[in-house]
Residue frames as a rotation matrix with the C-alpha (Angstrom) as fourth column:
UNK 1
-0.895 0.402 -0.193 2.99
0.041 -0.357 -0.933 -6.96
-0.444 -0.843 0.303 -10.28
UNK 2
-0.404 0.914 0.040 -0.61
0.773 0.318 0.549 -7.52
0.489 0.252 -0.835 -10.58
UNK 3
-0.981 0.130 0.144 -2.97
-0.117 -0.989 0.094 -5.00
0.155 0.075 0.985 -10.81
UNK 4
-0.218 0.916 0.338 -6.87
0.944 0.286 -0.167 -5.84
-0.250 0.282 -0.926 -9.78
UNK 5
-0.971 -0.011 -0.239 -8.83
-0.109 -0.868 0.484 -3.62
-0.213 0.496 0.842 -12.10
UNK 6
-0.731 0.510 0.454 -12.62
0.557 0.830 -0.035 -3.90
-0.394 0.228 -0.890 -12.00
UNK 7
-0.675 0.553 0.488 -15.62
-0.243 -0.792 0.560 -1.65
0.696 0.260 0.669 -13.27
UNK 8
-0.879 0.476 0.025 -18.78
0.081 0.200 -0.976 -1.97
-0.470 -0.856 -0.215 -10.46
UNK 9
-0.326 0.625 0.710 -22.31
0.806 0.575 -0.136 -1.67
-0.494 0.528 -0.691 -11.66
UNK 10
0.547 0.387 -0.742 -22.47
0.120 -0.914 -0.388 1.90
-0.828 0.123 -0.547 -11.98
UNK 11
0.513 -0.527 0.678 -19.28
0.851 0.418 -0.318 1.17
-0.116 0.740 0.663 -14.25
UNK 12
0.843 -0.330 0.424 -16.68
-0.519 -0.704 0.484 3.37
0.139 -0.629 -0.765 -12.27
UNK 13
0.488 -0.495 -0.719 -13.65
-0.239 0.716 -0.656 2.10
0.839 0.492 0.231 -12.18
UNK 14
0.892 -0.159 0.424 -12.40
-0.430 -0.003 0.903 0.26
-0.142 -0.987 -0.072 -8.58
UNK 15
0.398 -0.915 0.065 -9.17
0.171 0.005 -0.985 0.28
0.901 0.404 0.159 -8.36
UNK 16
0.442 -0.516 -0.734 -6.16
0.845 -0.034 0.534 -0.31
-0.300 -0.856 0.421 -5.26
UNK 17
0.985 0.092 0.147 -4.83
0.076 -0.991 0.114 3.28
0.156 -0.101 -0.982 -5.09
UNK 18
0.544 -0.837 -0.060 -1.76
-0.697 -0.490 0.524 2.72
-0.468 -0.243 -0.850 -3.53
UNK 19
0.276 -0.289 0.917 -1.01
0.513 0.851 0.114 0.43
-0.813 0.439 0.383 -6.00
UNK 20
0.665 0.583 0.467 -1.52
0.746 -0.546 -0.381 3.03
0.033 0.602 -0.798 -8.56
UNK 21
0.937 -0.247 0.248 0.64
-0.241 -0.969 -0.056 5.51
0.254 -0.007 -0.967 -6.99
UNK 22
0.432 -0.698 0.571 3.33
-0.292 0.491 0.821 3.08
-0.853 -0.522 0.008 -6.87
UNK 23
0.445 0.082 0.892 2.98
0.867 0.211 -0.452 2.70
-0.225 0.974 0.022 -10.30
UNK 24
0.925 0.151 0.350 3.09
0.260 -0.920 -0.293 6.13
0.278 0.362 -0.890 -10.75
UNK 25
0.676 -0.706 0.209 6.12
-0.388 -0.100 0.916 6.90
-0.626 -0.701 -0.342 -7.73
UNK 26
0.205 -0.528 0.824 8.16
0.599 0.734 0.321 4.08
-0.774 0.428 0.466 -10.23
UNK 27
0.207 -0.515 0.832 7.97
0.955 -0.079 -0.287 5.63
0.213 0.853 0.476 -13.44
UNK 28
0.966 -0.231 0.117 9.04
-0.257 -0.910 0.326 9.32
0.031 -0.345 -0.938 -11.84
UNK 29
0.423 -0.892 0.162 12.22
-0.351 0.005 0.937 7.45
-0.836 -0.453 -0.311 -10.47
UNK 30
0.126 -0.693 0.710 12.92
0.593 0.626 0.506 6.14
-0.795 0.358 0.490 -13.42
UNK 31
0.668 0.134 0.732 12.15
0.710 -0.409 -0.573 8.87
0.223 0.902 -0.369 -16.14
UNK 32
0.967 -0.244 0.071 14.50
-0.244 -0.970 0.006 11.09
0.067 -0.023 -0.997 -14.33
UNK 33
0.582 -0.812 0.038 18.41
0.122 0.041 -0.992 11.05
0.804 0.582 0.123 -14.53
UNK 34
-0.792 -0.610 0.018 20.73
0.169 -0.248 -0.954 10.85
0.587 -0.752 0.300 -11.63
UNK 35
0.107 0.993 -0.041 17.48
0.222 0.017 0.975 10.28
0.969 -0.113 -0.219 -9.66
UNK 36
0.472 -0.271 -0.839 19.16
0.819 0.487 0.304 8.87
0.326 -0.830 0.452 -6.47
UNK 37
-0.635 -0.729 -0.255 21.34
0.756 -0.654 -0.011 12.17
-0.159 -0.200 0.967 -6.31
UNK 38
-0.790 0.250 0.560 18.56
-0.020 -0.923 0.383 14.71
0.613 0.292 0.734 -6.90
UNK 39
0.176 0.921 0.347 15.25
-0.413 -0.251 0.876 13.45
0.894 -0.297 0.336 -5.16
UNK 40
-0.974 -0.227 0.024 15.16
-0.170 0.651 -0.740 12.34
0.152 -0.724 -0.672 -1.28
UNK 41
-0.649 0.696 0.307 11.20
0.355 0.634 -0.687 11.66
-0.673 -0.337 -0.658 -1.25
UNK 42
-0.873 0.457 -0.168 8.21
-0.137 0.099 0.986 11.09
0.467 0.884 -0.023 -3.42
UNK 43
-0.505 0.862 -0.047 4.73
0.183 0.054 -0.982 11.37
-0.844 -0.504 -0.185 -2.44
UNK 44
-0.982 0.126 -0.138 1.87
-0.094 0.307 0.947 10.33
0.161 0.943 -0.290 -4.90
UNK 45
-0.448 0.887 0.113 -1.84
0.342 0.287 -0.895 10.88
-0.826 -0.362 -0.432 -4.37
UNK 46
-0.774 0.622 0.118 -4.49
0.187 0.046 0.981 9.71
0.605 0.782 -0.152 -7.45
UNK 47
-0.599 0.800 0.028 -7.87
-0.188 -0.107 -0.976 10.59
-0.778 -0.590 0.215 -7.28
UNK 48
-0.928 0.358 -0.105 -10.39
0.115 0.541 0.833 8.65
0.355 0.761 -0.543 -9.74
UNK 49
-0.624 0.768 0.142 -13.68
-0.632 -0.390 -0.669 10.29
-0.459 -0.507 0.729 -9.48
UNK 50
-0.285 0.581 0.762 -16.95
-0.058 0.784 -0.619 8.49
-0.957 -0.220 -0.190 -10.69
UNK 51
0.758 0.167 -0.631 -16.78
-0.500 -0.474 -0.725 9.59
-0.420 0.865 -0.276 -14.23
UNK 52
0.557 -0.755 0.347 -13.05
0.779 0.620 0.099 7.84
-0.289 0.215 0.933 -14.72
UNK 53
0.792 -0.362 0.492 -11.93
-0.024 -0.823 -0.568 11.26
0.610 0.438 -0.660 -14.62
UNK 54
0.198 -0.910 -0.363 -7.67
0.884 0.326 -0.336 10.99
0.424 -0.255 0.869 -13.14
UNK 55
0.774 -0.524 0.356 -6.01
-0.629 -0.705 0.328 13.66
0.079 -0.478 -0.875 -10.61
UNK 56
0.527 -0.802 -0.281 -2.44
0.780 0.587 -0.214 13.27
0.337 -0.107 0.935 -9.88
UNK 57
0.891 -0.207 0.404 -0.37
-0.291 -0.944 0.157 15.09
0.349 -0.258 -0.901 -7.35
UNK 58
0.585 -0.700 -0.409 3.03
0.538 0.713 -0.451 14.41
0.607 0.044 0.794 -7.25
UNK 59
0.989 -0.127 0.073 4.55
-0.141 -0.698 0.702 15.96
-0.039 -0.705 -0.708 -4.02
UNK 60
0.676 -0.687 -0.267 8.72
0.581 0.720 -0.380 16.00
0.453 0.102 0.886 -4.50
UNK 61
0.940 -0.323 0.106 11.21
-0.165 -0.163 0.973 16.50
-0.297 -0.932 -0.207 -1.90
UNK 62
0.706 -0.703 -0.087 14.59
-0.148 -0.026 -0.989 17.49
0.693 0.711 -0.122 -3.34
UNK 63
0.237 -0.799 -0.552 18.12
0.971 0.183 0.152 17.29
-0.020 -0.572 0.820 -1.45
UNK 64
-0.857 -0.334 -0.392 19.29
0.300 -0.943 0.147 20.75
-0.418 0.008 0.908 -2.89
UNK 65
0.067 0.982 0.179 16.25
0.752 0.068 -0.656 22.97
-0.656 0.179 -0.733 -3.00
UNK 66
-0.011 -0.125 -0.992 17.64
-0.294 -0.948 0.123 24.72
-0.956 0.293 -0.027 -5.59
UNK 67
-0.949 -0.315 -0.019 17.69
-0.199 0.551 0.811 22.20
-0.245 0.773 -0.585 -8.09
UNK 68
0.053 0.992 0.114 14.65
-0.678 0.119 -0.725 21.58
-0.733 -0.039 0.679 -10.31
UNK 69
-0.375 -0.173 0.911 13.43
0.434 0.836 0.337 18.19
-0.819 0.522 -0.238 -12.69
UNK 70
-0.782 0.455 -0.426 12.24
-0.581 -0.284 0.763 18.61
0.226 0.844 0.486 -16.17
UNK 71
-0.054 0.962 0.268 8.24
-0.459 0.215 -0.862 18.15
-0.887 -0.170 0.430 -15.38
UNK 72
0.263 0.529 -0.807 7.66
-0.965 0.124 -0.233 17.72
-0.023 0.840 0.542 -19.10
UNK 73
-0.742 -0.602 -0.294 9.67
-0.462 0.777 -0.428 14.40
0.486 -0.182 -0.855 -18.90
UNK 74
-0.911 0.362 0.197 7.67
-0.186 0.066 -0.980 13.65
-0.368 -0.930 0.007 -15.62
UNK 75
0.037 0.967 -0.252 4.16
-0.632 -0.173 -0.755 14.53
-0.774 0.187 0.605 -16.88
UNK 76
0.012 -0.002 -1.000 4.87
-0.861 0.509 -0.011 12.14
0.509 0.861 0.005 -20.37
UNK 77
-0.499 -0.554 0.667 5.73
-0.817 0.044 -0.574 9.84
0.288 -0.832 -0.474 -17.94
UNK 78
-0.952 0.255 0.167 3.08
-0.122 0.181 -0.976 9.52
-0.279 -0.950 -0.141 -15.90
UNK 79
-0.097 0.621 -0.778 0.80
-0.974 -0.219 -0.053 9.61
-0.203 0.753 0.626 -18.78
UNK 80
-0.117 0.092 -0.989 1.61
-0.560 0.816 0.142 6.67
0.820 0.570 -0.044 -20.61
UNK 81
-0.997 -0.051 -0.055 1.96
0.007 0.671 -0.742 4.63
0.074 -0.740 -0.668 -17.24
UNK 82
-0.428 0.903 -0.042 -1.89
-0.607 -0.321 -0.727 5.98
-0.670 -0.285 0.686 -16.53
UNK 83
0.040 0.431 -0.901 -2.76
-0.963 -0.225 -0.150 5.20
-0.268 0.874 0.406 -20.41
UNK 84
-0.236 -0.186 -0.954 -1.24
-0.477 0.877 -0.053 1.52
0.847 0.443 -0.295 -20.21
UNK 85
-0.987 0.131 -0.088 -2.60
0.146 0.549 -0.823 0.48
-0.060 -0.825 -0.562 -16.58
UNK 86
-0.015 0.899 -0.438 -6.52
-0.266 -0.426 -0.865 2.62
-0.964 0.104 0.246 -16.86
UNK 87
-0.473 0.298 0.829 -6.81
0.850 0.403 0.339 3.23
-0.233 0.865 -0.444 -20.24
UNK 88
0.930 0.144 -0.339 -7.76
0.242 -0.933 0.266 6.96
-0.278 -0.329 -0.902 -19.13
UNK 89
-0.195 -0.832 0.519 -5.84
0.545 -0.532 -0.648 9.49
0.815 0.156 0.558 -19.99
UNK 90
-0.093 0.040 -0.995 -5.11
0.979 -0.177 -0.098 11.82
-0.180 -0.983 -0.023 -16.76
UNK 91
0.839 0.540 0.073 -7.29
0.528 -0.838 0.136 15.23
0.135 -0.075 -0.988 -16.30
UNK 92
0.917 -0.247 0.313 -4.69
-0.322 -0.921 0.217 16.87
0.235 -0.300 -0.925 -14.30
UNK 93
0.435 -0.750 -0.498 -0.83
0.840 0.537 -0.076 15.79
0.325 -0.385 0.864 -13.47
UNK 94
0.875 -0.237 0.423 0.02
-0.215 -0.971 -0.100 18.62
0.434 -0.004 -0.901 -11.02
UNK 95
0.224 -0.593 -0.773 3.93
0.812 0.553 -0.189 18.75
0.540 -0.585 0.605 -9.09
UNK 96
0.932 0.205 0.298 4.51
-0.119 -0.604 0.788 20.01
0.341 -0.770 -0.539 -6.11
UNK 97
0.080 -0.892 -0.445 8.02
0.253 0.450 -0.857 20.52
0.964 -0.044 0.262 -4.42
UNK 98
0.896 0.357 -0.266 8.47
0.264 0.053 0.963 20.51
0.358 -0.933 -0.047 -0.87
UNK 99
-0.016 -0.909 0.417 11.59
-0.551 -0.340 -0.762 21.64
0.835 -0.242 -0.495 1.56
């Protein structure tokens, strides 16, 4: 999967989003264990302000809402994915769980 990555003249980085958070959505499902049996939806929304400063809200929708994921896992994650697609490390990587 191609990524278009460009800087503009202000030298901001323009970037497909929901690419990005597909990127992102991926390495969640895969850094976690027994994925398929714990999560039933994933919502991902980046925000890349004019500075090349990263937001990340990961919204996750469990089956049993008693069960919870190991974030730290999650957040390392979603780092390196950021760190090898941008080159940015990410301000904020917040999760959110939903019912």
């Amino acid at each position: 999967m191609y990524i278009s990555i460009e800087r503009n003249n202000r030298g901001s980085l323009d970037i497909e989003i929901n690419a990005l958070n597909r990127l992102i959505e991926h390495s969640v499902t895969s850094d976690v264990r027994d994925v398929t049996k714990k999560i039933k939806d994933i919502d991902v929304w980046t925000d890349i302000y004019y500075d090349n400063v990263v937001y990340v809200l990961i919204k996750i929708k469990l089956i049993d809402n008693a069960m919870m994921l190991d974030e730290h896992q999650i957040y390392k994650g979603v780092e390196e994915a950021i760190f090898q697609t941008l080159g940015l490390k990410p301000k904020n990587i917040a999760i959110a769980y939903r019912k």
